[in-house]
ZAMARGU-4260 file (C-alpha; in steps of 0.2 Angstrom, whole numbers, plus 5000, padded with zeros to 4 digits):
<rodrens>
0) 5069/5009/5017 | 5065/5014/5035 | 5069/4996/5043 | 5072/4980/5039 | 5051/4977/5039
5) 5048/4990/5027 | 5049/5001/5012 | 5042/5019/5013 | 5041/5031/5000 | 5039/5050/5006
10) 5038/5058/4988 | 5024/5062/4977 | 5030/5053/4959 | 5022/5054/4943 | 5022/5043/4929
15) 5032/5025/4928 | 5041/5031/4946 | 5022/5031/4953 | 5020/5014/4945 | 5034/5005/4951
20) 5029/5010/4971 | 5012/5005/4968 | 5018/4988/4962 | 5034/4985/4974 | 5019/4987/4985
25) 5007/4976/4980 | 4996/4967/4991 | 4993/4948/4986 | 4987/4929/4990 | 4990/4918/4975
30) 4975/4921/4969 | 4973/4939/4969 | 4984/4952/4966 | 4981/4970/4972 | 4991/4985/4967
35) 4994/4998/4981 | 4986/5013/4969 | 4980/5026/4983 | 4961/5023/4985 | 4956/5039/4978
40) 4965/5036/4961 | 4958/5033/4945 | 4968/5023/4932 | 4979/5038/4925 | 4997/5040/4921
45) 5003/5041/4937 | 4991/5028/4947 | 4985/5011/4939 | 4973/5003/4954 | 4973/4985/4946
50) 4967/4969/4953 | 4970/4954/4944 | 4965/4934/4946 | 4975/4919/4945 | 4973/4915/4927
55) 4965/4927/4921 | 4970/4935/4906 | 4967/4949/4892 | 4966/4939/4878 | 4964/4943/4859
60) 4951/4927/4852 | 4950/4919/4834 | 4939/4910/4827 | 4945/4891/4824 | 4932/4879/4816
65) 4919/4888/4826 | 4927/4888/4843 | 4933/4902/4853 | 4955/4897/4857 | 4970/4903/4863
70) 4985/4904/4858 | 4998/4906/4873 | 5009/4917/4864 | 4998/4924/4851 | 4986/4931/4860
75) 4990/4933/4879 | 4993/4950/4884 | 4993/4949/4900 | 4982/4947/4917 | 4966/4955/4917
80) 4963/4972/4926 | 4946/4967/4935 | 4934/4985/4940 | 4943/4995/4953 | 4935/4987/4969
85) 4943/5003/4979 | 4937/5021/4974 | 4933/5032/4988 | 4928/5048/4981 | 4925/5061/4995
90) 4915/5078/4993 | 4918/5091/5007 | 4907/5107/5009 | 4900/5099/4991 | 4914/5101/4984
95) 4927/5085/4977 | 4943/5084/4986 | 4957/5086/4973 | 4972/5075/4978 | 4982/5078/4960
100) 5002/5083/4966 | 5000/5101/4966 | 4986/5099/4980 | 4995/5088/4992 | 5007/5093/5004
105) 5012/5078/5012 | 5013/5059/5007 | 5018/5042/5016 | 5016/5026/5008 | 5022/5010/5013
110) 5021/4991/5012 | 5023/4981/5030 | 5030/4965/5025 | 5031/4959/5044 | 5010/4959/5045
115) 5005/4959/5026 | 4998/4976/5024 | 4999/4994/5015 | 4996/5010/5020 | 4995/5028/5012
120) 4992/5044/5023 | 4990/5059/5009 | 4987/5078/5016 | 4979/5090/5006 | 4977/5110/5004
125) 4960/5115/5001 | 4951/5132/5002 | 4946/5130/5021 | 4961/5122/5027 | 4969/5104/5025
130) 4962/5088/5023 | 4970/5070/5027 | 4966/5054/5021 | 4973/5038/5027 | 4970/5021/5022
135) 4976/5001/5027 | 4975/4986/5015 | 4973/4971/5020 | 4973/4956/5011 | 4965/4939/5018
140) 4978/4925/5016 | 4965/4910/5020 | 4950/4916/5016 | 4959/4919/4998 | 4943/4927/4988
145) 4941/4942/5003 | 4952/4957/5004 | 4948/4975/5011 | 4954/4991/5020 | 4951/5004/5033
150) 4953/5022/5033 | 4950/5039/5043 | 4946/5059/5038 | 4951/5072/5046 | 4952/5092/5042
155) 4959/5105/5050 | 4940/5115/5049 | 4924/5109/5050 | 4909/5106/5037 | 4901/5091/5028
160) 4908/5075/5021 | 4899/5067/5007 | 4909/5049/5005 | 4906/5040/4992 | 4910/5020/4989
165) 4912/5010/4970 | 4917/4997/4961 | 4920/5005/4945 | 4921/4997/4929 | 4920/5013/4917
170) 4938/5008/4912 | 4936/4989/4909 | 4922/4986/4902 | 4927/4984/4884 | 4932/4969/4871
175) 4950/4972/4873 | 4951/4968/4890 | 4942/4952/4890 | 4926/4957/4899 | 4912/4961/4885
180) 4899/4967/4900 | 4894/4971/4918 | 4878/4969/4929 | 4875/4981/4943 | 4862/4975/4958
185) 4862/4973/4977 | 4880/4978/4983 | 4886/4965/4968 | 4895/4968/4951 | 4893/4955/4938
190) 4905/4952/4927 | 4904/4941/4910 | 4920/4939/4897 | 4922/4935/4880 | 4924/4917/4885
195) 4908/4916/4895 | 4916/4915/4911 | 4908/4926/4924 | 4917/4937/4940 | 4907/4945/4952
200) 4912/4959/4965 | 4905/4960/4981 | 4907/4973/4992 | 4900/4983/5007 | 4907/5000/5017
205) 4903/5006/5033 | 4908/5024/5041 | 4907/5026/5062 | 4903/5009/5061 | 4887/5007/5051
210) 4882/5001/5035 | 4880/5016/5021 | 4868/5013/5007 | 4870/5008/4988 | 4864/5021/4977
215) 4856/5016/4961 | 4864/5023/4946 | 4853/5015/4932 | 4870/5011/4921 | 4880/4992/4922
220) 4898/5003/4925 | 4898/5008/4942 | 4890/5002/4958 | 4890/5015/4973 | 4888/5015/4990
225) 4886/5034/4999 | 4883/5042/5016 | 4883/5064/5021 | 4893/5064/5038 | 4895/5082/5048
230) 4914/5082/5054 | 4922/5094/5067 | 4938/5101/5068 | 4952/5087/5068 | 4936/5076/5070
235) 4943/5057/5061 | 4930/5047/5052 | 4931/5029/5052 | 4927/5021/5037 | 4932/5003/5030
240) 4927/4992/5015 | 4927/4974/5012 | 4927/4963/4995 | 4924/4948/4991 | 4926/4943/4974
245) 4921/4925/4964 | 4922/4917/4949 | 4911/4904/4937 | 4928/4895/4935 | 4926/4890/4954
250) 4909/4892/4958 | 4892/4888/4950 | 4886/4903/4954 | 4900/4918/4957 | 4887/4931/4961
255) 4877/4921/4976 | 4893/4916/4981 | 4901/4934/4983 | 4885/4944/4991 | 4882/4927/5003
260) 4901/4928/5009 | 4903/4947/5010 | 4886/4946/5021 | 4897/4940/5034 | 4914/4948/5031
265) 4921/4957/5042 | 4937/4967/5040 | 4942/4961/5058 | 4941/4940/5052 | 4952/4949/5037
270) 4963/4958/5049 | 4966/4941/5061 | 4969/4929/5045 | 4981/4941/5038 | 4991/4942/5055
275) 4989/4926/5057 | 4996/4921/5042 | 5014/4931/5041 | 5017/4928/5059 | 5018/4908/5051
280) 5027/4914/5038 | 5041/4924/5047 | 5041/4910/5060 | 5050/4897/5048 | 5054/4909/5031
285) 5063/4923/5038 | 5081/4925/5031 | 5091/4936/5045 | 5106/4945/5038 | 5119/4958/5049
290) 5129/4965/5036 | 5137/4982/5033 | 5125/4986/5017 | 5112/4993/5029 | 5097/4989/5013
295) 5102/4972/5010 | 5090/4965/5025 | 5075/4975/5020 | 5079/4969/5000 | 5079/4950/5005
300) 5063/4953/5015 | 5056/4962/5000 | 5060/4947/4988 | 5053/4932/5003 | 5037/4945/5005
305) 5033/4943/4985 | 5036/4926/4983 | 5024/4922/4997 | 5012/4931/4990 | 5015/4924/4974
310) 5011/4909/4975 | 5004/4898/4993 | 4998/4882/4997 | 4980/4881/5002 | 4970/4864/5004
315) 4956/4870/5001 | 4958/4879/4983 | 4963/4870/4966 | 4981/4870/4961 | 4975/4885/4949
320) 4982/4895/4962 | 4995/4908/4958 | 4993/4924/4949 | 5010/4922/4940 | 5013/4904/4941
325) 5012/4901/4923 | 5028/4909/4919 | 5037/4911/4935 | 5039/4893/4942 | 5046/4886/4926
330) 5061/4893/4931 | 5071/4883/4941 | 5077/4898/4953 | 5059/4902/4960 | 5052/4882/4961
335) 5069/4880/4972 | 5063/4892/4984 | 5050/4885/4985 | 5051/4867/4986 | 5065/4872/5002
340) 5051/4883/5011 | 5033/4877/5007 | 5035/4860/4999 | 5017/4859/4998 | 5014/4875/4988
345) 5029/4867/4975 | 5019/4853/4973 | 5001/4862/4970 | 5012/4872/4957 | 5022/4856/4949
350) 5004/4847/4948 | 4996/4864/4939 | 5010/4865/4927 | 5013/4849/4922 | 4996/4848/4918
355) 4995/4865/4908 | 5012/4862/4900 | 5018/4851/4884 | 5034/4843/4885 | 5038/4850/4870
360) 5039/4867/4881 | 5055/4866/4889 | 5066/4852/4899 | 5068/4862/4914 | 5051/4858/4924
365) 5060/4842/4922 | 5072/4846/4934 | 5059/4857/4943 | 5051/4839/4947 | 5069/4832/4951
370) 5072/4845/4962 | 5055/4843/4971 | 5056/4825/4972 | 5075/4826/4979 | 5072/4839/4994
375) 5056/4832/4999 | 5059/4814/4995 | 5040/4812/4990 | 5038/4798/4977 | 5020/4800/4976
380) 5018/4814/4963 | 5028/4804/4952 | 5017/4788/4951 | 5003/4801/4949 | 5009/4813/4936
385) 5028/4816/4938 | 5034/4799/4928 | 5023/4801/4915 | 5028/4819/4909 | 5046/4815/4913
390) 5044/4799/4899 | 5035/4810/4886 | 5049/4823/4889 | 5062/4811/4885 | 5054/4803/4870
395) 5050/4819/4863 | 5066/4826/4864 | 5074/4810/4859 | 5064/4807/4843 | 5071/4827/4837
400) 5089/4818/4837 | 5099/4809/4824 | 5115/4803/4821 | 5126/4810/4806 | 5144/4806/4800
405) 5152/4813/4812 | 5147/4798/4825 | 5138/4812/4836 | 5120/4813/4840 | 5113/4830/4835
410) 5100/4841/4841 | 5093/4850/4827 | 5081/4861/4818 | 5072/4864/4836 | 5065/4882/4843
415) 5064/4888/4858 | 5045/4884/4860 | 5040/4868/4848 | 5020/4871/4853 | 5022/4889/4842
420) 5037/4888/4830 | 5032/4903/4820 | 5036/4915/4835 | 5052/4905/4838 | 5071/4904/4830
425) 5078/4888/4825 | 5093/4882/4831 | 5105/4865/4833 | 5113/4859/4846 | 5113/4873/4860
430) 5124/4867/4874 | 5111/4869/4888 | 5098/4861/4880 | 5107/4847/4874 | 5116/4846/4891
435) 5101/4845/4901 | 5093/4830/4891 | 5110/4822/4895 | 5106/4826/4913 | 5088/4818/4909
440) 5091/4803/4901 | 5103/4799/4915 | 5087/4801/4929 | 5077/4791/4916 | 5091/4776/4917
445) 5090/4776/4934 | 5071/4774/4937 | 5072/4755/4937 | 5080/4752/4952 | 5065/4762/4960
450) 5053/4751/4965 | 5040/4761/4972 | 5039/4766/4957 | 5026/4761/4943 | 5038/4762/4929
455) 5034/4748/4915 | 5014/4752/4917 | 5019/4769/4912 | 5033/4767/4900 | 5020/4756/4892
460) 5007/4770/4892 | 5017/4782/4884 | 5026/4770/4871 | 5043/4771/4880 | 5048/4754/4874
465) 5064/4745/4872 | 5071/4754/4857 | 5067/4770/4863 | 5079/4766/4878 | 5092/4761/4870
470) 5093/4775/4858 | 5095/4785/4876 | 5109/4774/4879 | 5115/4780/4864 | 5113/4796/4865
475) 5119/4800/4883 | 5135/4795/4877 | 5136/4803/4860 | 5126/4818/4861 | 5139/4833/4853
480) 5142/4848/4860 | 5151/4862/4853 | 5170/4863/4864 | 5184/4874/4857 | 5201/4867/4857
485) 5203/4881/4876 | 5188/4871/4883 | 5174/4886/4879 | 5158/4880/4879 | 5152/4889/4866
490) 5137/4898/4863 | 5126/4892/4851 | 5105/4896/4850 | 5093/4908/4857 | 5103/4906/4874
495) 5113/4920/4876 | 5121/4912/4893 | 5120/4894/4887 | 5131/4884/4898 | 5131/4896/4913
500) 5113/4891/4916 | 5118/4874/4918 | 5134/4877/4929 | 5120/4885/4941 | 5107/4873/4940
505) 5117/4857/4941 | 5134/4863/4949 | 5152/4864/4942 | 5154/4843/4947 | 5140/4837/4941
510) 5141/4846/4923 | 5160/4840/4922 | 5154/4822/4924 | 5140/4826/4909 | 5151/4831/4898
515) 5165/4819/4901 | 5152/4806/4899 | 5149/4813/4881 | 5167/4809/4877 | 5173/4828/4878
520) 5188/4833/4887 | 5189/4849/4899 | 5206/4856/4907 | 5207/4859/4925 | 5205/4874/4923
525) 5187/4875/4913 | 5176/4884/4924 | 5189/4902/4924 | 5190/4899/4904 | 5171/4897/4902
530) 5169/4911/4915 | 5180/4925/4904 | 5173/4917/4890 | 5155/4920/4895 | 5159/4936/4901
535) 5167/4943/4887 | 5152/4941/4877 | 5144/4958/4873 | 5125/4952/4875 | 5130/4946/4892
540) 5136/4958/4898 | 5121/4972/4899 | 5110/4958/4906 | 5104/4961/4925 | 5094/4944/4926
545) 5110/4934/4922 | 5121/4943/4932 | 5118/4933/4946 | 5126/4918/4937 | 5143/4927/4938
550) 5141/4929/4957 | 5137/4909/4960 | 5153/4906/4951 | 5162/4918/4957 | 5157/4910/4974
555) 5161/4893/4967 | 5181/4900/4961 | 5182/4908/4980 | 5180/4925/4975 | 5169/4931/4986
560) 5171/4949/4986 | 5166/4948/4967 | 5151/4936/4968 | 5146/4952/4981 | 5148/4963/4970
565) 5137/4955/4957 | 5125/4950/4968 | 5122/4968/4976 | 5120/4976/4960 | 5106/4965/4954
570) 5098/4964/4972 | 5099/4983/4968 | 5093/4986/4951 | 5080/4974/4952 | 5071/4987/4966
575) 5077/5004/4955 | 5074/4996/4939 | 5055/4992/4943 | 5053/5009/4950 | 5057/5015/4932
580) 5041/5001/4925 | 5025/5002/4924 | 5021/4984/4935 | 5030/4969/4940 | 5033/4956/4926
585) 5039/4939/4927 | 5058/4942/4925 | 5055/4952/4941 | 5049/4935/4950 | 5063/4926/4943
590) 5077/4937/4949 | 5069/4934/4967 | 5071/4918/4963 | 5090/4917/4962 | 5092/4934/4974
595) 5085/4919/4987 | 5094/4904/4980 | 5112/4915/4980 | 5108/4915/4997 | 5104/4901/5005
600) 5112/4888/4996 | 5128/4897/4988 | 5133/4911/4999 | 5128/4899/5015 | 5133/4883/5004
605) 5118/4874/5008 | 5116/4860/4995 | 5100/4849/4997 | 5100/4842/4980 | 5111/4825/4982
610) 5100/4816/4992 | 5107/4821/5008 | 5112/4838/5013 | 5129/4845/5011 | 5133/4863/5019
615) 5150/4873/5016 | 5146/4889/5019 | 5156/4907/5010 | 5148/4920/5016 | 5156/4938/5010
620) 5169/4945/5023 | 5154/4959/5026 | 5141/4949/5031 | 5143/4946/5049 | 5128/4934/5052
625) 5116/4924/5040 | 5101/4914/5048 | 5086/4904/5040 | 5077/4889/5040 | 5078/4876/5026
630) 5064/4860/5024 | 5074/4844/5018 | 5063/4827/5019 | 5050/4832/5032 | 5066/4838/5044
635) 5066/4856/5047 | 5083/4863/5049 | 5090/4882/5057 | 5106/4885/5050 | 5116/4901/5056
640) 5133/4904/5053 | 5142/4923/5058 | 5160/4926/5056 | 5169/4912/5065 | 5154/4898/5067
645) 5141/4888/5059 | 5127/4885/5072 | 5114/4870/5066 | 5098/4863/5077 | 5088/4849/5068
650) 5070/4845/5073 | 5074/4826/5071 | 5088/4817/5070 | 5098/4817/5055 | 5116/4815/5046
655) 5124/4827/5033 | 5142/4833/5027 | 5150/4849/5034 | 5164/4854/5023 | 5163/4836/5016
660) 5164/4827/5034 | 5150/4816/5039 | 5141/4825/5055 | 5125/4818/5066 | 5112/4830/5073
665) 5100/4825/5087 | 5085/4834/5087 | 5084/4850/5098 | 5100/4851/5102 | 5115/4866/5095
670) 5128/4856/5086 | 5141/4873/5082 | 5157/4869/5069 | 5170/4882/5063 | 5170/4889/5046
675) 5183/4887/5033 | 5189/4901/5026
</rodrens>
């Protein structure tokens, strides 16, 4: 890590090391994803050059009654690697440059997260001197189906440079990656899957400036493009390439649709979108930290870099628009981000997932929407799909209860994914789930007081009637949980961290009022013994992903310098440990998730989800200054705080609690208050 902008990698790696660069790298938009393999690579054990599409994916098919389905958890592998869009393949003096690690002789590669790009600069010995080769990748923010790059060669001797330009398929094309065959023709690559859905690849490369030929190959696996240039001594060739890809998902035509737009693409409209876009992004998502860990800035950068490319709001795509949404945004860490930052990309996910998801799935998109409709205060995605989902969780969940002898309602005989129970365990009342429908039926009692919404039509609709609501009565009164005679929360389920998840999601004050409100008793003391009780657990205590619950309550029990401590080590084996994998899963996007919330809204004791906003910072003793932007109902709000001051400036008008006291903000003006330690 060379600055706080950047991460740089000097070393030529092999295997899953190489991986892990060429995905903490990764160049993306939402709907593409583009893996920073060097453009000369092949897929090999050291370099996998993948693109993938939003929703895409390898799936294994069976035949049901005739009709091709999918199974989420039978049968989904994973995103599909589309044909390498990026090959160069460079002949000099007729002879192929050999880039493999006992030829090169230096290497930099990095990402840029400040402009959104990736370069690689690889030097090579051959037999008349040295070669370099350096490359750019841009990927175009706005115009999401485009992304290209732009490179130069040099030698240190002259001769004759054949370049030579594909989109290669001789890897993918195959029935266990999805796509069954490919369709070579003028600058265009036509796809068609197992499903019938076609992708096409367009592409076109120029070197010095003009346009270099396709070469017909006669074969549906490769399309190539080729130009013979004479090169002088530490003479640089300009080359760039530009793609533009399409699917029959979007489309009616993909393939006119991709040769038409890259026709007129030009790296430089890539180059300006791109620049364009991150400028916007740093503008108002930038999180500034001064700290004495001299890789903590570049980390958080690292972490805001991914998620924005993750994921973006774009009003002129469908909501179909992340590559990992699926899976990432159910989790409540990510969807916060989010909702705080790009409210209107956490509404395009929340509309994609409700509409993609049972309720049977899991209760926490519930409180995905709660959170959404609390920080933006926008109660028009409930009338139209919100209230609805919210009501058939409830029902679903409420109708897997029953009351036994004990007088408590049980949760029972459930798994942790109802829509496939044969890849799931059974288990009864597991404290988070069973506290989190509490926490449900509770926002489900107080939808009648809210008259903009449509509530009886809808209850109606989804056969909510009175019964049903006053079973929930019932049950949010007398739904059991499993306490120990200490106040242990204990674990009971697939969870292995149960309770801790909710102390996270809904806070230490608002779970005591849940579980009082089931009739149970906690000392004052609960959170320190559910702490050591949690900790002391074995399966815990290996677990990177939940050791950021540790840090929030350690920041929650003033202990600072041990939330720190937690937090730092999973800031830094998230980065180490993806080095050491072959590509960046979804538990990857989830740590990002909480990395980012740890920040801004427990270390900086930013709360936005009360209705109001409520700031008590406790920011380590190490951290000398923390700075970023929060959205909270349509108000933009810059918080800063350094060692002895909190510094807010509102863009309207607006009330909030500081340390619990009541403060008033006008807009545009500094309004500064001391920190308590």
């Amino acid at each position: 890590m060379t600055s706080g902008w950047m991460i740089d990698f000097n070393k030529v790696e092999i295997g899953k090391i190489s991986y892990g660069q060429e995905s903490l790298m990764t160049l993306g938009n939402g709907y593409l994803a583009w893996r920073a393999a060097p453009v000369w690579s092949r897929c090999s054990e050291s370099h996998w050059p993948g693109l993938c599409i939003a929703g895409f994916f390898d799936h294994k098919r069976k035949k049901v009654t005739g009709e091709l389905t999918l199974d989420d958890h039978e049968v989904c592998d994973g995103l599909i690697s589309l044909p390498n869009p990026q090959l160069i393949r460079l002949l000099v003096n007729g002879k192929e440059v050999d880039f493999s690690d006992r030829n090169v002789v230096d290497r930099r590669s990095y990402v840029d997260f400040q402009h959104g790009t990736q370069f690689d600069k690889y030097t090579v010995r051959v037999e008349e001197g040295y070669i370099s080769l350096t490359t750019t990748k841009y990927v175009d923010p706005i115009k999401y189906h485009s992304f290209g790059f732009e490179g130069t060669f040099a030698a240190t001797f002259e001769g004759d440079l054949i370049l030579e330009s594909y989109i290669d398929a001789s890897m993918n094309i195959s029935e266990n990656d999805g796509i069954t065959s490919g369709k070579v023709s003028d600058h265009l690559f036509l796809l068609k899957m197992a499903n019938n859905l076609e992708i096409a690849l367009a592409a076109k490369t120029a070197v010095n400036g003009q346009l270099i030929e396709q070469i017909e190959l006669n074969q549906d696996k490769q399309l190539l493009e080729s130009v013979k240039q004479h090169f002088r001594v530490n003479e640089s060739i300009i080359f760039d390439k530009v793609i533009n890809l399409a699917t029959s998902d979007e489309v009616g035509n993909p393939g006119k649709f991709a040769r038409d737009s890259v026709e007129s693409l030009s790296l430089v409209d890539i180059k300006a979108n791109s620049k364009k876009y991150w400028a916007e992004v740093w503008g108002e998502a930038d999180i500034e930290i001064k700290s004495e860990d001299p890789d903590i800035q570049c980390l958080t950068r690292m972490n805001i870099f991914h998620l924005w490319q993750a994921a973006q709001f774009n009003e002129k795509s469908h909501n179909d628009i992340s590559v990992r949404f699926a899976s990432l945004t159910d989790k409540s860490s990510v969807f916060s981000y989010y909702v705080a930052n790009s409210p209107n990309t956490a509404r395009d996910l929340l509309v994609c997932l409700i509409k993609r998801n049972d309720p049977r799935n899991e209760i926490t998109l519930v409180y995905n929407l709660w959170i959404y409709q609390q920080i933006t205060g926008d109660s028009s995605l409930m009338n139209e799909i919100g209230l609805e989902f919210l009501l058939e969780t409830a029902k679903f969940w409420l109708n897997k209860t029953h009351l036994e002898g004990d007088k408590h309602y049980h949760l029972s005989n459930s798994t942790l994914n109802e829509l496939h129970p044969k890849n799931s365990v059974l288990w009864s009342d597991n404290s988070y789930t069973n506290l989190m429908l509490t926490w449900l039926l509770n926002w489900v009692f107080i939808l009648p007081n809210q008259n903009e919404l449509n509530l009886l039509e809808i209850a109606k609709k989804v056969g909510f009637d009175n019964d049903l609501f006053n079973k929930a009565r019932a049950v949010s009164k007398s739904l059991f949980l499993g306490i120990s005679a200490k106040g242990e929360i204990l674990l009971n389920g697939y969870n292995s961290v149960d309770c801790l998840t909710n102390i996270y999601n809904l806070g230490t004050g608002q779970l005591k009022k849940l579980i009082e409100q089931l009739g149970y008793y906690l000392p004052e003391n609960w959170l320190q013994i559910n702490y050591g009780y949690y900790l002391s657990q074995k399966i815990f205590r290996s677990n990177t992903l939940l050791s950021i619950l540790l840090a929030s309550i350690n920041v929650t029990l003033g202990d600072s310098k041990t939330a720190l401590d937690y937090f730092n080590e999973v800031i830094g084996l998230d980065n180490n440990d993806l080095l050491k994998k072959t590509v960046a899963g979804d538990t990857y996007f989830v740590i990002i998730g909480q990395v980012l919330e740890m920040i801004q809204n427990k270390f900086s004791g930013v709360n936005l989800c009360e209705g109001e906003i409520l700031i008590s910072p406790k920011l380590p003793d190490s951290w000398h200054k923390l700075a970023f932007v929060q959205k909270f109902q349509g108000v933009n709000l810059a918080i800063e705080i350094s060692d002895q001051l909190l510094y807010l400036v509102a863009d309207q008008d607006i009330s909030l609690k500081v340390y619990g006291k009541e403060a008033k903000l006008r807009s545009g003006l500094l309004s500064t208050f001391a920190l308590q330690k």
